[in-house]
FIMARKOL-668016 format. One record per residue (C-alpha): residue number from 1; residue in three letters; x negated, y, z. Coordinates in nm, 2 decimals. Layout:
REC     n   res        x        y        z
REC   NUM   ALA        X        Y        Z
...
This chain:
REC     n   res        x        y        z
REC     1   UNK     0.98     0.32    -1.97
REC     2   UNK     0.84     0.66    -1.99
REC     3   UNK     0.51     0.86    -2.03
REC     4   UNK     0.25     0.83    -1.76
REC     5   UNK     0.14     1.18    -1.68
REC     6   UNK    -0.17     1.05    -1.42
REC     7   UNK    -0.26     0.77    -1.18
REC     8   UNK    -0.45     0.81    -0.87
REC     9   UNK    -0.56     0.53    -0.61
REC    10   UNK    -0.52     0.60    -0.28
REC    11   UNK    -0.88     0.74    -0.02
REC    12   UNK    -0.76     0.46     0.21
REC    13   UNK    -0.71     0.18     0.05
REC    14   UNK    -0.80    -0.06    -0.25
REC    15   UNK    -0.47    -0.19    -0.38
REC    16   UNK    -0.26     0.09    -0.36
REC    17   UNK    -0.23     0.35    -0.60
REC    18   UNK     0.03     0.61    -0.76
REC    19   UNK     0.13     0.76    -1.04
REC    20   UNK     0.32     1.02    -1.22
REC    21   UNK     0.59     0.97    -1.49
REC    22   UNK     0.74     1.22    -1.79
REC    23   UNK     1.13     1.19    -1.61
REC    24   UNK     0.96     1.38    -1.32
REC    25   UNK     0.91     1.08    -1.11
REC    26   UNK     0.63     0.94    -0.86
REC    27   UNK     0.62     0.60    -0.83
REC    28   UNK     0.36     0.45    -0.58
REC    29   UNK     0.30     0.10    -0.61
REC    30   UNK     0.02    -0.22    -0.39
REC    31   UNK    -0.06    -0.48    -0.54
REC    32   UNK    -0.14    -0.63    -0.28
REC    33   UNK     0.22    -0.64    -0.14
REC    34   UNK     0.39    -0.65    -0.53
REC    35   UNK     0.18    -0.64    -0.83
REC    36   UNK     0.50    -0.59    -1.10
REC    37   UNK     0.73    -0.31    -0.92
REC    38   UNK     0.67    -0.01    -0.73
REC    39   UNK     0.71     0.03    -0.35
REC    40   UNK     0.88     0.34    -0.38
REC    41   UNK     0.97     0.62    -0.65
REC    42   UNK     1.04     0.97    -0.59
REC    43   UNK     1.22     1.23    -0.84
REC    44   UNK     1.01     1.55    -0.77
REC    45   UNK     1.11     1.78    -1.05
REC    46   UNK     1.40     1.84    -1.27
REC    47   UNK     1.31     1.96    -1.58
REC    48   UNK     0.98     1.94    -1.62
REC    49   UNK     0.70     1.69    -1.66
REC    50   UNK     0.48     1.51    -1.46
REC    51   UNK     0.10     1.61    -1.56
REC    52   UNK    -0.14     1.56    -1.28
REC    53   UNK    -0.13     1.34    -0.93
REC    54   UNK    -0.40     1.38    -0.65
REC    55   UNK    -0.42     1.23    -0.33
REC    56   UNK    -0.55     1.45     0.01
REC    57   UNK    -0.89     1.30     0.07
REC    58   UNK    -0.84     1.31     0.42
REC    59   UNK    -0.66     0.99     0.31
REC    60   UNK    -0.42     0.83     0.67
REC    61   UNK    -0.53     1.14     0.85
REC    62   UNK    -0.32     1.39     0.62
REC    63   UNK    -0.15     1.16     0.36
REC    64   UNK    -0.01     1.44     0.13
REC    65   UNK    -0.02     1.35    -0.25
REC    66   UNK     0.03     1.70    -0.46
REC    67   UNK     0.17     1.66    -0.81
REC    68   UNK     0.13     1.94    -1.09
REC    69   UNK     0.43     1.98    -1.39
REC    70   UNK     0.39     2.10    -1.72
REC    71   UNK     0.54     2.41    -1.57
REC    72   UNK     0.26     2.47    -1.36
REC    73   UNK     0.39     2.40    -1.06
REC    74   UNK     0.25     2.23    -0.73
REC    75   UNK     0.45     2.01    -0.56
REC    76   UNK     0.36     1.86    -0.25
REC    77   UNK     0.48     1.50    -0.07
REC    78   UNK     0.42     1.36     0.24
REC    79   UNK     0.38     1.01     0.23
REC    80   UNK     0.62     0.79     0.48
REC    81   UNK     0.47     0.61     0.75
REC    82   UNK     0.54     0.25     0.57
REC    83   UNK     0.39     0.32     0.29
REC    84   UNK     0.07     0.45     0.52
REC    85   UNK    -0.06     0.10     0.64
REC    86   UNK    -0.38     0.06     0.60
REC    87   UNK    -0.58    -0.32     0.55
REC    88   UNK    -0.69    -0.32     0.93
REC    89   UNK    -0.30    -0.26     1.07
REC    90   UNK    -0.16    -0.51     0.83
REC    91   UNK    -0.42    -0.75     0.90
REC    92   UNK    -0.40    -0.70     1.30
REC    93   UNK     0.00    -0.76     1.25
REC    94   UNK    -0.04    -1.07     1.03
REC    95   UNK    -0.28    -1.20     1.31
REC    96   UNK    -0.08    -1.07     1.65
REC    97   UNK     0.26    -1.22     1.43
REC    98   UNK     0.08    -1.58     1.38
REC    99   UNK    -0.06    -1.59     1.75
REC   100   UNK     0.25    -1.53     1.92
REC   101   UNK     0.43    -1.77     1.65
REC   102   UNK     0.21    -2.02     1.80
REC   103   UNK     0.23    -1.95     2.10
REC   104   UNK     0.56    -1.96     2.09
REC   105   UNK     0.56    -2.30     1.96
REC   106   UNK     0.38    -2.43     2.14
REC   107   UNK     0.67    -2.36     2.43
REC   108   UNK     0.46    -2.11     2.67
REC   109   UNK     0.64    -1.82     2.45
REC   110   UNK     0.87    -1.57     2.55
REC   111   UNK     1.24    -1.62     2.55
REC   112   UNK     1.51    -1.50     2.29
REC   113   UNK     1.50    -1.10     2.34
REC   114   UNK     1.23    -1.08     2.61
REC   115   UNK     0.92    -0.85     2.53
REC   116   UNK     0.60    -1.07     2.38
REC   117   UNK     0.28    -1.00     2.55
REC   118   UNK     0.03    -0.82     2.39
REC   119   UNK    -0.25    -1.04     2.27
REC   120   UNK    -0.61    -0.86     2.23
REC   121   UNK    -0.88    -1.04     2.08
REC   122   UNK    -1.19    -0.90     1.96
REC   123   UNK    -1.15    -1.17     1.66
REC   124   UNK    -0.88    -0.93     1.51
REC   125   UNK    -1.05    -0.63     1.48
REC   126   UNK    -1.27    -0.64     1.11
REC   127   UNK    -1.45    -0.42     0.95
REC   128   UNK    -1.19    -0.21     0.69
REC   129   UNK    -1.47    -0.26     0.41
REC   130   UNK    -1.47    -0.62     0.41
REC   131   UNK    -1.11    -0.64     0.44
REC   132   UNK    -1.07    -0.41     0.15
REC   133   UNK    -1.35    -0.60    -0.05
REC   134   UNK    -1.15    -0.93     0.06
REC   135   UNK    -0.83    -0.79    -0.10
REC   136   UNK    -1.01    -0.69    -0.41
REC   137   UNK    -1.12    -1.07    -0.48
REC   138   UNK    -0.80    -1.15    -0.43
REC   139   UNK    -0.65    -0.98    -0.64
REC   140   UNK    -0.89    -1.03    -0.92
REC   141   UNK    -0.84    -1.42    -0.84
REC   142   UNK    -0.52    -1.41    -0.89
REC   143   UNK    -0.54    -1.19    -1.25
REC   144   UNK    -0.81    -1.49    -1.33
REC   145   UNK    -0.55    -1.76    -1.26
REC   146   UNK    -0.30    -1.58    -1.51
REC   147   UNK    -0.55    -1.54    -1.76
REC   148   UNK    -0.59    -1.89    -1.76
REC   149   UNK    -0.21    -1.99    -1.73
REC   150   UNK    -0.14    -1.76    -2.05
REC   151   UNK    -0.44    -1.93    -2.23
REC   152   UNK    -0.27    -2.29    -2.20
């Protein structure tokens, strides 16, 4: 429950975005993963106030967001790998994880603790732009469907 200094989406991808708080935090949140709590938060300064938040725009390449205080200072974070995924990795997981469920239901899998095969089809690999524009409609689907739920 404090101030919101700035909020910046992310170069790389459509749902995610960050932002900075009064108490000196950084909170970065997707809503495509959670659309009411953050992913992660970070205390950066002390004593001072969040004011400004800007993302590298080399984007996965460099993923450094910088965050300016009321002190005018510069801090810099590098973001963790897991919160680095971009809409063509998740998607590619999702797909790899439901093939080789079925496969492995279908009995031809691997055994308990053996390596899965690697599975490459052509199918899995999508254009990042119409996987971004896909999670975009979904998202505002799903903000339709609570509009109407709070109307009745």
């Amino acid at each position: 429950n404090n101030q919101v200094g700035d909020v910046a989406w992310t170069p790389w991808s459509a749902t995610t975005f960050a932002a900075c708080t009064a108490d000196g935090k950084v909170h970065v949140f997707d809503l495509n993963e959670n659309k009411n709590e953050a992913l992660c938060e970070q205390k950066v300064v002390r004593k001072a106030k969040c004011t400004k938040l800007a993302f590298n725009l080399l984007g996965a390449a460099c993923p450094v967001i910088l965050v300016g205080d009321d002190h005018s200072c510069v801090s810099s974070l590098k973001l963790s790998p897991n919160l680095r995924w971009t809409a063509v990795t998740k998607a590619e997981a999702e797909a790899r994880a439901k093939a080789e469920a079925e496969a492995a239901a279908a009995g031809g899998g691997p055994r308990k603790g053996a390596v899965p095969k690697k599975i490459e089809d052509s199918n899995f690999k999508q254009d990042p732009k119409v996987l971004e524009v896909q999670k975009i409609e979904k998202i505002a689907d799903m903000a339709i469907k609570n509009q109407l739920n709070e109307g009745k």
